[in-house]
C-alpha positions as CSV (number, residue, x, y, z in Angstrom):
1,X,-40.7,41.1,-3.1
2,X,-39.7,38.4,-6.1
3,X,-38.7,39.2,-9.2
4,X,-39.6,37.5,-12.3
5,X,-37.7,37.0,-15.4
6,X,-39.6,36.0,-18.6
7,X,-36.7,35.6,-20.2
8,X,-34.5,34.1,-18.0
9,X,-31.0,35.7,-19.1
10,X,-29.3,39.0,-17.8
11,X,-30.1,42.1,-19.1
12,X,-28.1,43.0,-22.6
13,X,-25.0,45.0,-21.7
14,X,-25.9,48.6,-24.0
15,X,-23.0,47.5,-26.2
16,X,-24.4,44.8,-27.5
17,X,-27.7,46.1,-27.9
18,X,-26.2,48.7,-30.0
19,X,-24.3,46.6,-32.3
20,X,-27.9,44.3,-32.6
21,X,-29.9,47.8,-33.0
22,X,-27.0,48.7,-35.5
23,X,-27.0,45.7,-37.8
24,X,-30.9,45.4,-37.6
25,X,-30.9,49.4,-39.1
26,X,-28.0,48.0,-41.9
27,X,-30.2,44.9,-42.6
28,X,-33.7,46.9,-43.1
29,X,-31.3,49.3,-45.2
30,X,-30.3,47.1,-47.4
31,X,-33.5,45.6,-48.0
32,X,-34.6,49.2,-49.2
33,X,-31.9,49.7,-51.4
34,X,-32.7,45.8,-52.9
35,X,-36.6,47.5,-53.2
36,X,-34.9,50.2,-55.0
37,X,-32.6,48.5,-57.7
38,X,-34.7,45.7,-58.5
39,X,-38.1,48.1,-59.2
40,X,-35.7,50.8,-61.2
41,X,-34.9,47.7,-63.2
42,X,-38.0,46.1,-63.4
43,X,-39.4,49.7,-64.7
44,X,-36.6,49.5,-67.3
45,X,-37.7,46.6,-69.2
46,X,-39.2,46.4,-72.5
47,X,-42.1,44.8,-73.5
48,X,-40.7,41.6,-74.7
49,X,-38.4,40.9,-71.6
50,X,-41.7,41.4,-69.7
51,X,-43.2,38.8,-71.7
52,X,-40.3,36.4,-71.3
53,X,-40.8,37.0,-67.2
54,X,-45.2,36.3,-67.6
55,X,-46.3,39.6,-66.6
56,X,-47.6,42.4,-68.4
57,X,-46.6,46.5,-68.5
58,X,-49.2,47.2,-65.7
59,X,-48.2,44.8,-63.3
60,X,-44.6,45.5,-63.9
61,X,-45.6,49.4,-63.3
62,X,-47.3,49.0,-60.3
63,X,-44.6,46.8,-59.0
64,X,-42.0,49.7,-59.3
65,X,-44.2,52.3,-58.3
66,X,-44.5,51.1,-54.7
67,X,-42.7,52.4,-51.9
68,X,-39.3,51.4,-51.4
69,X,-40.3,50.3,-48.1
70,X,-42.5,47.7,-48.4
């Protein structure tokens, strides 16, 4: 029988797929906690900072209220 390989490497040894699976969970996160900061913040602005960024209370309030995750 013949064997294919699509991807034409060896297998990744299981320590390095758990370092990559271990900095890909870090990565995602951090991007979470980024989601987190910037919409607490964002939620903390008054009206006229708002103004100085163009956008108004409501889309500033539906920016924060979405989940973290996205």
């Amino acid at each position: 029988m013949t064997t294919i390989s699509l991807t034409g490497s060896q297998p990744m040894p299981r320590g390095r797929l758990a370092a990559g699976l271990g900095a890909l969970v870090l990565s995602r996160l951090a991007q979470v906690w980024r989601n987190y900061t910037t919409r607490r913040d964002l939620a903390a602005l008054d009206d006229r900072m708002l103004q100085d960024l163009g956008i108004s209370r409501a889309q500033a309030q539906f920016e924060a209220n979405r989940a973290i995750w996205r």
